[in-house]
C-alpha positions in Angstrom: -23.8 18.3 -84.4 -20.7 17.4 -86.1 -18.5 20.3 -87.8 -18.5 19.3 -91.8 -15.8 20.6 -93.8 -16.1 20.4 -97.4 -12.6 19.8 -99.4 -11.6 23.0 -101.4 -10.2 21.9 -105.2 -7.1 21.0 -104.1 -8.4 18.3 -101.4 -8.3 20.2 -98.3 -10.7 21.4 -95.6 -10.8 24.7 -94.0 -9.5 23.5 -91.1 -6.3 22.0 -92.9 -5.6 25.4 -94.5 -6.3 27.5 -91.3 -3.8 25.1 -89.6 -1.4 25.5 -92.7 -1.9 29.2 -92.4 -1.0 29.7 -88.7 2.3 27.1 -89.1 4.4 29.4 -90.3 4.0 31.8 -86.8 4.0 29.4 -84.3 7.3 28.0 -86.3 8.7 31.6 -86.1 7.9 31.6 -82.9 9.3 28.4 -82.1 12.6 29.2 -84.0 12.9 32.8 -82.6 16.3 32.5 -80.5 16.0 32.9 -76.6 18.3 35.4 -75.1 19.5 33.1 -72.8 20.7 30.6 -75.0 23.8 30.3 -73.3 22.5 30.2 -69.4 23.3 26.6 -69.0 26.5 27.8 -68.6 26.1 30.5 -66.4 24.2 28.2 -64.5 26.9 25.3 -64.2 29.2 26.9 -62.1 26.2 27.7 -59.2 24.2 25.7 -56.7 21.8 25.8 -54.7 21.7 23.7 -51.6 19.3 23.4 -48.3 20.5 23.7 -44.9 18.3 23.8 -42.1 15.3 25.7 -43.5 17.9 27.6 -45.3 19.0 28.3 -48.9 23.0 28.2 -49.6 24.2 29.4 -53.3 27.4 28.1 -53.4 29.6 29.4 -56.7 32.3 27.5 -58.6 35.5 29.4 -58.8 37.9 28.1 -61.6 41.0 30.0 -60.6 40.8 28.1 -56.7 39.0 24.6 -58.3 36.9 25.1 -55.4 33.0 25.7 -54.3 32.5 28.8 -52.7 29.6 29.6 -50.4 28.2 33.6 -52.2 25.2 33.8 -50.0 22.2 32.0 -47.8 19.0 33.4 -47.1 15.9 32.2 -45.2 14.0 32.9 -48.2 14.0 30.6 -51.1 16.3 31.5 -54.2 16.1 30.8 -57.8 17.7 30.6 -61.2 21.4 32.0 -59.5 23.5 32.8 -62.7 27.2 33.8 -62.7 28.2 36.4 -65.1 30.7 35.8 -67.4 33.7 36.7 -65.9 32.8 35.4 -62.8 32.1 38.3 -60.7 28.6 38.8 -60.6 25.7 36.7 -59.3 22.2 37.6 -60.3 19.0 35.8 -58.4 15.7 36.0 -58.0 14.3 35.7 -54.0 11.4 36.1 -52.0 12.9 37.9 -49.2 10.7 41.1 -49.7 7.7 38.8 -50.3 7.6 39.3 -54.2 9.7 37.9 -56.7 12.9 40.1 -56.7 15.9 40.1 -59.1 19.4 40.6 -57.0 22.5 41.5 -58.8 25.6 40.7 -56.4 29.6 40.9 -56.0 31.2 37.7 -55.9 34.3 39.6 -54.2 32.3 42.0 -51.5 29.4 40.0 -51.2 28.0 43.9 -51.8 24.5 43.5 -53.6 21.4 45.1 -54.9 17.8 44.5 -55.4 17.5 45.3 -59.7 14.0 45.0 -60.0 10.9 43.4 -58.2 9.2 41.2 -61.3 5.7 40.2 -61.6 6.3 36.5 -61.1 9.3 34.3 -60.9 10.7 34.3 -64.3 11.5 31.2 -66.3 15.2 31.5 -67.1 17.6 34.5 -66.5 21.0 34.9 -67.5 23.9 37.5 -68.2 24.5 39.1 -71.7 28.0 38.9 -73.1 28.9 42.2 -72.2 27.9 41.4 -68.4 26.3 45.3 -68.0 22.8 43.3 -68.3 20.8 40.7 -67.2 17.9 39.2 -69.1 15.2 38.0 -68.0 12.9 35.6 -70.0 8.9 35.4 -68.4 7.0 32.4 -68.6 5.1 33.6 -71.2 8.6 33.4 -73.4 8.6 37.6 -73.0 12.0 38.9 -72.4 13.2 42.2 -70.7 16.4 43.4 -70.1 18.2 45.0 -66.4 21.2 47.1 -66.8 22.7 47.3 -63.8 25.1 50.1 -64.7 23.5 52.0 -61.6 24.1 49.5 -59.0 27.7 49.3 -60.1 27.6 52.9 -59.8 26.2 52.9 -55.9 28.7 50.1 -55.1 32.0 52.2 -56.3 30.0 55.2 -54.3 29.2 53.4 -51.1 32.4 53.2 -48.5 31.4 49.7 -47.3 29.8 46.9 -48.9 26.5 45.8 -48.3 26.8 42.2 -47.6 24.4 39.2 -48.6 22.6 38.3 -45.9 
């Protein structure tokens, strides 16, 4: 049996104002600025390419005009975002066997798992500052990494820890 809504005074049916009443938070929500905004440009300066079962991120350096290969791995990589300067590459990878967020040195190669996540997120990218790296779920929740601690262990460690 058919749902019938009868018009309030001013013409409209329940549904019309319960639709009317929710607009203005699925707007908001709409509206409600992503952190990574910007990450199409974080993003334009990386690649990913596939080379016999592996995956190659290749990074964009301005000063040399030239591609440069950062890392491979048998495991396949996502979302690779330079930071802002240029000397950081975060990434997410299935190397462990969970969706992991890498943080590494463009210079050393020298890098750091950050955090394993509960999925693959939807977008990542670098803050302006470059000390943290958001990370946007596909259920539009966001949550930030500093990384202040791996840039600690890098200065600390004698050697670098190269990208496999």
């Amino acid at each position: 049996m058919p749902i019938v809504s009868t018009p309030n005074r001013f013409g409209l049916s329940a549904l019309t104002c319960a639709i009317l009443a929710l607009a203005p938070l699925a707007l908001r929500a709409a509206d409600a600025p992503s952190p990574c905004a910007d990450a199409a440009s974080q993003a334009a300066n990386v690649r990913i390419a596939r080379k016999d079962r592996t995956s190659v991120v290749e990074v964009f350096l301005a000063g040399s005009q030239q591609w440069r290969m950062a890392m491979q791995s048998i495991a396949p990589i996502a979302l690779p975002r330079l930071s802002p300067e240029s000397d950081f590459l975060a990434y997410v990878s299935m190397e462990t066997g969970k969706p992991t967020l890498w943080l590494q040195a463009i210079s050393t190669g020298w890098r750091d798992p950050l955090a394993v996540l509960e999925a693959t997120p939807e977008d990542l990218c670098f803050d302006a500052s470059a000390r943290v790296i958001h990370v946007v779920a596909r259920s539009k929740e966001a949550k930030d990494y500093d990384f202040a601690d791996s840039l600690k262990r890098m200065l600390r460690q004698p050697g670098t820890r190269p990208a496999q």
